[in-house]
ROBA-929858 format. One record per residue: residue number from 1; residue in three letters; x, y negated, z of N, C-alpha, C in turn. Coordinates in steps of 0.1 Angstrom, whole numbers. Atoms other than C-alpha are relative to their C-alpha. Example, Ala and Ser with C-alpha at 12.3 -4.5 7.8 and 13.67 -1.06 7.14 Angstrom:
num,residuo,n_east,n_north,n_up,ca_east,ca_north,ca_up,c_east,c_north,c_up
1,ala,9,12,0,123,45,78,9,-12,0
2,ser,-9,11,0,137,11,71,-8,-11,8
//
This chain:
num,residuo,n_east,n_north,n_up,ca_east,ca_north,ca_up,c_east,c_north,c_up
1,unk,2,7,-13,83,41,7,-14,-5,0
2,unk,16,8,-3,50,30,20,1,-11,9
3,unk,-2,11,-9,38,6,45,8,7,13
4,unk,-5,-9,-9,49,32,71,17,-6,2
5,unk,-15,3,1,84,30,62,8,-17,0
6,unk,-3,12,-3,83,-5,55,0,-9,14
7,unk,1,5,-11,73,-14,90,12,7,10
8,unk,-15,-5,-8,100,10,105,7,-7,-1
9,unk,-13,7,0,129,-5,85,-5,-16,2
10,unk,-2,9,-5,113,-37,98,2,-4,13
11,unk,-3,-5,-10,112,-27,130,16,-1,6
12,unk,-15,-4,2,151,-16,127,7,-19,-3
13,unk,-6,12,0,160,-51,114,-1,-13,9
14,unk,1,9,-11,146,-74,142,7,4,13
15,unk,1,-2,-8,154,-53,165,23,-1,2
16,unk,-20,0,-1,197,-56,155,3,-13,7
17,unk,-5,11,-10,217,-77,181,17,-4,-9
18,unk,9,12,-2,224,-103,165,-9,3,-20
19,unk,14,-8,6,191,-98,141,6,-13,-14
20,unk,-7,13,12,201,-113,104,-10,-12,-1
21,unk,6,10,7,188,-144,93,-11,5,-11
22,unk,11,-5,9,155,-142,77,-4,-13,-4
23,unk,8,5,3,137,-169,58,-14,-1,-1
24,unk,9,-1,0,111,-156,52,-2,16,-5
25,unk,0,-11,6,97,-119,41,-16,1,-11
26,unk,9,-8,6,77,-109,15,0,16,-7
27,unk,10,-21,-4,54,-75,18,-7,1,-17
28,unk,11,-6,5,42,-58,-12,2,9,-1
29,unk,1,-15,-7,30,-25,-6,-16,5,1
30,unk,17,-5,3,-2,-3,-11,1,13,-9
31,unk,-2,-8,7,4,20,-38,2,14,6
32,unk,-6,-11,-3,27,44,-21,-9,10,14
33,unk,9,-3,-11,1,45,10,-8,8,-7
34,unk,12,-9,5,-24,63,-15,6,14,-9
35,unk,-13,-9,3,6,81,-33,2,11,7
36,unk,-2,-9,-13,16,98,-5,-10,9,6
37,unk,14,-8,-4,-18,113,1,1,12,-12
38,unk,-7,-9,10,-9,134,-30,5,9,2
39,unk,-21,-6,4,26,141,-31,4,7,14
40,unk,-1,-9,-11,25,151,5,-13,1,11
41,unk,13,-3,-13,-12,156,18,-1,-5,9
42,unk,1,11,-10,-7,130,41,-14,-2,6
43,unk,13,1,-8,-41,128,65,-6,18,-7
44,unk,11,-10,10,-56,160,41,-8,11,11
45,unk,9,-5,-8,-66,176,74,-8,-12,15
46,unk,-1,13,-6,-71,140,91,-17,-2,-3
47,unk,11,6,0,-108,131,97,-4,-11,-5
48,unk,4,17,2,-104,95,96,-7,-4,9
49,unk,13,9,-6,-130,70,110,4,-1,14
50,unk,-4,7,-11,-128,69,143,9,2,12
51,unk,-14,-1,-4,-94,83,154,10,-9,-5
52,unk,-13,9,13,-75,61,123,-8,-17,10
53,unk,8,7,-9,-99,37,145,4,-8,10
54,unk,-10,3,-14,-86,38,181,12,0,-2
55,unk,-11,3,1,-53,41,169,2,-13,-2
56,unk,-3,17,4,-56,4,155,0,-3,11
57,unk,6,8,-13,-64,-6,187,12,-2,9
58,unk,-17,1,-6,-28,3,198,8,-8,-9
59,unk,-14,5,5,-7,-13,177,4,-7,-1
60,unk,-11,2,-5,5,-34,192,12,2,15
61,unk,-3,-6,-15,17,-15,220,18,6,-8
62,unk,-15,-3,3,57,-9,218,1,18,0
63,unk,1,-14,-3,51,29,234,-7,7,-11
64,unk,8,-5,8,25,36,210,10,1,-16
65,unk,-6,10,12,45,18,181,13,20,-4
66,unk,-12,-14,-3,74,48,189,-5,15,-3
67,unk,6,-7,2,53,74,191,-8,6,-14
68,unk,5,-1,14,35,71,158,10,4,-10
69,unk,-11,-4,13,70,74,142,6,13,3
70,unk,-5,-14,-5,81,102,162,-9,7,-8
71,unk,12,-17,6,48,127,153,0,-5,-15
72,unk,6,-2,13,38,114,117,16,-2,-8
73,unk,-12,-1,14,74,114,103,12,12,3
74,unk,-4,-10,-9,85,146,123,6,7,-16
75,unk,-6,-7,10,87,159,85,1,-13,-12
76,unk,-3,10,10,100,139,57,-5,-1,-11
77,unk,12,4,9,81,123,29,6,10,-12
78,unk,-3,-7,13,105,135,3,3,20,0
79,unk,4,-16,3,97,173,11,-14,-1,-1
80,unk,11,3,7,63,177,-3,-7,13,3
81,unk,3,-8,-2,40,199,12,-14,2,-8
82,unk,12,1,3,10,199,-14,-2,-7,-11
83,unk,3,7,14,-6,182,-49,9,2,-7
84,unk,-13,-1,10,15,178,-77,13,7,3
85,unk,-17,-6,-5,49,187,-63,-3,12,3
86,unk,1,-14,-8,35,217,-46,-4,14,-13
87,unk,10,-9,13,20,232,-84,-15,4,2
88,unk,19,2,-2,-19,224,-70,-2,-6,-7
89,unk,5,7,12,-32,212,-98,-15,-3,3
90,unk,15,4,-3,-69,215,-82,2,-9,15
91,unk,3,13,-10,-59,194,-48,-5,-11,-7
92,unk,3,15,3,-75,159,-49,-6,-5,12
93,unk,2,15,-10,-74,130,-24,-13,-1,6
94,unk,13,2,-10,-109,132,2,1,-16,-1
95,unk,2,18,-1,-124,97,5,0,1,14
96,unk,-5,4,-16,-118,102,45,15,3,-1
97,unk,-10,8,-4,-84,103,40,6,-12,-6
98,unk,-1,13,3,-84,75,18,-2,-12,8
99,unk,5,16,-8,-104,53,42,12,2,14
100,unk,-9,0,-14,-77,67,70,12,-10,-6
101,unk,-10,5,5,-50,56,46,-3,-15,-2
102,unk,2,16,0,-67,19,43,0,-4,13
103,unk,-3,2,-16,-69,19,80,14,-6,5
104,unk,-12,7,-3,-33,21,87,5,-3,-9
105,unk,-5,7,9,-23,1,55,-3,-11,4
106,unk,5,14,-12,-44,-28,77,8,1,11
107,unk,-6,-1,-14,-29,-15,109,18,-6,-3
108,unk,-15,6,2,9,-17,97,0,-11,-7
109,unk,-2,16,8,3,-50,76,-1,-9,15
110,unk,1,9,-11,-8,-65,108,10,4,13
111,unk,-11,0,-5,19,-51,130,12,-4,-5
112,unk,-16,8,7,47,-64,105,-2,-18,5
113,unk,4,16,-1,29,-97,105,5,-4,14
114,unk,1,7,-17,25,-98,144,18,3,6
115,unk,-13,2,0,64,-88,145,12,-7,-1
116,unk,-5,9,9,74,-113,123,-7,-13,7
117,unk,0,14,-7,58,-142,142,6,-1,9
118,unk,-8,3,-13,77,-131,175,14,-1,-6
119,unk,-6,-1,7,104,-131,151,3,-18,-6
120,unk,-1,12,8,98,-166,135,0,0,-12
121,unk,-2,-3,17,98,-153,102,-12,-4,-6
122,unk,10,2,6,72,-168,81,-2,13,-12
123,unk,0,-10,2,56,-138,62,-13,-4,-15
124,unk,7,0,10,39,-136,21,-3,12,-4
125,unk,4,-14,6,18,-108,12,-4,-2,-14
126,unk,6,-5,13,13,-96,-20,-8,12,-3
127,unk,11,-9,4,-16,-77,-32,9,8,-13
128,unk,-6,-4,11,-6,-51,-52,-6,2,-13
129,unk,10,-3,16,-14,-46,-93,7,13,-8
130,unk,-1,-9,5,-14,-23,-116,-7,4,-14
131,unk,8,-2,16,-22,-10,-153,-11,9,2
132,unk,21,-8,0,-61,3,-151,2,3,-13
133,unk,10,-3,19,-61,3,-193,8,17,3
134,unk,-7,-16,3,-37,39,-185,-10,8,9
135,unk,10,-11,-6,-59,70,-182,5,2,13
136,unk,0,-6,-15,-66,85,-146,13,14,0
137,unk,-5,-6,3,-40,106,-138,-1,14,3
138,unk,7,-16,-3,-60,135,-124,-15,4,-13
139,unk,11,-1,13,-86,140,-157,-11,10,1
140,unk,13,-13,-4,-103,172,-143,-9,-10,6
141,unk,14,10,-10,-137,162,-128,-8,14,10
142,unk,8,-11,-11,-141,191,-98,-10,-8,9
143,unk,11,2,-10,-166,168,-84,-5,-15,-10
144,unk,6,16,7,-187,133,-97,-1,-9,12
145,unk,-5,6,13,-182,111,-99,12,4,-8
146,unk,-8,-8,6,-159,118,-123,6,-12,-8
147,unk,-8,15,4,-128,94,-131,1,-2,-17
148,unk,6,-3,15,-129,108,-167,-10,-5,-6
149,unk,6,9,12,-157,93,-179,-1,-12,6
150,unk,3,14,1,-156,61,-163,6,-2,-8
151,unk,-12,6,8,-122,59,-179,-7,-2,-17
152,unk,3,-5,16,-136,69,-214,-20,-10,-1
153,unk,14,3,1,-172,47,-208,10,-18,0
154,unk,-8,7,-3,-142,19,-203,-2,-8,16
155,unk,2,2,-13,-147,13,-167,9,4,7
156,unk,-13,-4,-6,-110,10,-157,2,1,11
157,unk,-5,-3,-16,-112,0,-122,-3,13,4
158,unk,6,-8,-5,-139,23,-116,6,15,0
159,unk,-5,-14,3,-119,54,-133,12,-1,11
160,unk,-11,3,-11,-85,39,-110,-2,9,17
161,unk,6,-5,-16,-106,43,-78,-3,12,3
162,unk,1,-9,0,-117,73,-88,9,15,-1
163,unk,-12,-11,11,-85,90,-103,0,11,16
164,unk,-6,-8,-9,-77,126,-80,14,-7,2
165,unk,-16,-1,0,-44,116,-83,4,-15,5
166,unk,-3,11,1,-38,81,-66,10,-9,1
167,unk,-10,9,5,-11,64,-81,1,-12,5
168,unk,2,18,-2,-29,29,-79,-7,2,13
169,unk,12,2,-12,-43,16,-45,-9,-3,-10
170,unk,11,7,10,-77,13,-52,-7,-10,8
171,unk,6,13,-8,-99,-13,-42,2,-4,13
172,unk,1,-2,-14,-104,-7,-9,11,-2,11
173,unk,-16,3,-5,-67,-9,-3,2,-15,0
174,unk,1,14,2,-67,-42,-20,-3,-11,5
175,unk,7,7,-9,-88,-55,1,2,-2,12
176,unk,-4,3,-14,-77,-47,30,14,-7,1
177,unk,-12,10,3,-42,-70,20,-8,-11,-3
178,unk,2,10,3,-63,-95,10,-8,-3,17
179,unk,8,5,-14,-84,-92,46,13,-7,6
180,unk,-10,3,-7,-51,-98,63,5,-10,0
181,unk,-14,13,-1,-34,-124,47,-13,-11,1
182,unk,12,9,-6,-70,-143,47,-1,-4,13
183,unk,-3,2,-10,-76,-138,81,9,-5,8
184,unk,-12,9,-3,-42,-148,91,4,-9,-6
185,unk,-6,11,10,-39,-174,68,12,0,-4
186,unk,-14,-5,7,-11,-161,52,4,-7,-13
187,unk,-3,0,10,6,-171,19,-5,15,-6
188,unk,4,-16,4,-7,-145,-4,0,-2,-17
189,unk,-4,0,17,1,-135,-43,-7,14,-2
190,unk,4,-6,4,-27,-118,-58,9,7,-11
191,unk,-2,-7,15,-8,-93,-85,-10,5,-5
192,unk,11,-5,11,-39,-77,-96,-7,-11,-10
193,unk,3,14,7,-51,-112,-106,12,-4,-12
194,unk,-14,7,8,-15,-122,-122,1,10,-6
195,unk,-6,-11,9,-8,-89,-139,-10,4,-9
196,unk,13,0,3,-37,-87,-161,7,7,-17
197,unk,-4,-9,11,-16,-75,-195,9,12,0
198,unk,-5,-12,-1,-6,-41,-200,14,2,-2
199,unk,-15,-4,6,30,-45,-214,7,-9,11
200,unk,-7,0,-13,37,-59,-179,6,8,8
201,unk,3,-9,-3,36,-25,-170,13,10,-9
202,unk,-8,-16,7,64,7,-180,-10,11,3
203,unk,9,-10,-6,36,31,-164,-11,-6,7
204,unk,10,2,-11,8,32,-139,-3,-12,8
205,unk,-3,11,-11,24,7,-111,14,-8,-6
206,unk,-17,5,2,61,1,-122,-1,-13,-13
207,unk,1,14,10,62,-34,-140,13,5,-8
208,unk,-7,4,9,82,-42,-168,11,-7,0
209,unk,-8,14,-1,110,-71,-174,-13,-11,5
210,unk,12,11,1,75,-90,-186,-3,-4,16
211,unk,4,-1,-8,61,-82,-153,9,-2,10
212,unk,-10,3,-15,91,-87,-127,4,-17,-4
213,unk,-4,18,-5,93,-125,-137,-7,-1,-3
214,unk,17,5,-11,57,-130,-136,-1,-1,13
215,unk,-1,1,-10,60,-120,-104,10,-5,7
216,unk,-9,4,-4,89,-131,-94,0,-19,-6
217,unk,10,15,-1,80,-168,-109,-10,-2,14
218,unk,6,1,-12,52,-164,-85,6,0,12
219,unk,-6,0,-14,71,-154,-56,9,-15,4
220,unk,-9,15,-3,94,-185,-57,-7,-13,3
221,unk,9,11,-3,67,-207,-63,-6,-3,10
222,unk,2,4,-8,49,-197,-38,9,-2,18
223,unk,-8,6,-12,79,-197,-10,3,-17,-4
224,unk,2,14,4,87,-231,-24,-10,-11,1
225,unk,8,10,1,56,-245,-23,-8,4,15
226,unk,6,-3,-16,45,-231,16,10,2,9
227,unk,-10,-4,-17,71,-213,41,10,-7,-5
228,unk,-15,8,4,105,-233,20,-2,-14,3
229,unk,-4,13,-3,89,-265,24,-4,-5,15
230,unk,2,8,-20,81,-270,63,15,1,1
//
């Protein structure tokens, strides 16, 4: 699941008569948005820039909102038309549809948000983290920069950002969760900040025990200490 999916089955939950009881929701999500560019070539004939662009401009439009899930989920995530799954070993991730994919990872954070206030729902984003010390998981270098040797010159982020294969959001993603919950003055739980040792980590993204009550400490703290105490 991405943010895609996440904002649908949010969608789906407000919209039940009578709509359950929410306290509060917390969003983390990012990963699967660059994932998905992979595993199913998501944008890979997608320009970006200034179509991923004007679409922001809609969203919050109900008609629009419909429509977006009709066309881009016409085929299902878990058939995989390309990278890995497909046995392409030389695809790799364009930096236009990455910047498309940070587009609408801004676009649907700010449509959950703006759902969730007509909603009443007080809303906590979390940045997502992730193990950098684990090699890139695309190693070939069909182009330079080349994730390979940042990784190996120890320049984890930079090899992350770089990897063909992107497992981890990379910066760019990051940032644009941290624009959001800034700008909206959101509650917000950096994990890249909080997750900083590796054996928080089973893999790439997927925490640990260590790492689910790190986070999960955080999470309580901070509903307890912002949206639990008004």
């Amino acid at each position: 699941m991405d943010s895609f999916e996440i904002l649908d089955l949010f969608e789906d939950l407000v919209a039940l008569d009578p709509a359950p009881r929410m306290d509060a929701v917390v969003i983390t999500t990012g990963h699967n948005d660059y994932g998905n560019l992979y595993f199913t070539q998501r944008f890979a004939d997608y320009s970006g820039g200034l179509r991923a662009h004007t679409r922001a401009l809609f969203e919050h439009s109900a008609v629009y909102v419909s429509m977006r899930r009709t066309l881009l989920h016409s085929a299902p995530l878990t058939a995989p038309v390309g990278g890995m799954a497909s046995g392409d070993p030389n695809f790799a991730v364009s930096p236009a549809a990455r910047d498309t994919a940070s587009r609408y990872l801004e676009a649907n954070l700010r449509r959950l948000v703006w759902r969730a206030e007509q909603a009443n729902i007080p809303v906590v984003l979390v940045v997502p983290g992730s193990n950098d010390r684990l090699a890139p998981v695309g190693m070939a270098c069909p182009a330079l920069p080349c994730a390979r040797a940042a990784y190996e010159a120890g320049e984890f982020t930079t090899a992350r950002d770089l990897d063909p294969v992107p497992l981890r959001a990379p910066t760019q993603g990051r940032e644009r969760v941290r624009t959001v919950a800034r700008g909206l003055d959101l509650p917000m739980i950096d994990a890249e900040a909080l997750l900083t040792d590796p054996a928080q980590f089973i893999d790439h993204v997927h925490l640990s025990a260590a790492g689910h009550q790190a986070l999960g400490v955080a999470v309580a703290d901070t509903l307890r200490s912002t949206v639990l105490s008004e």
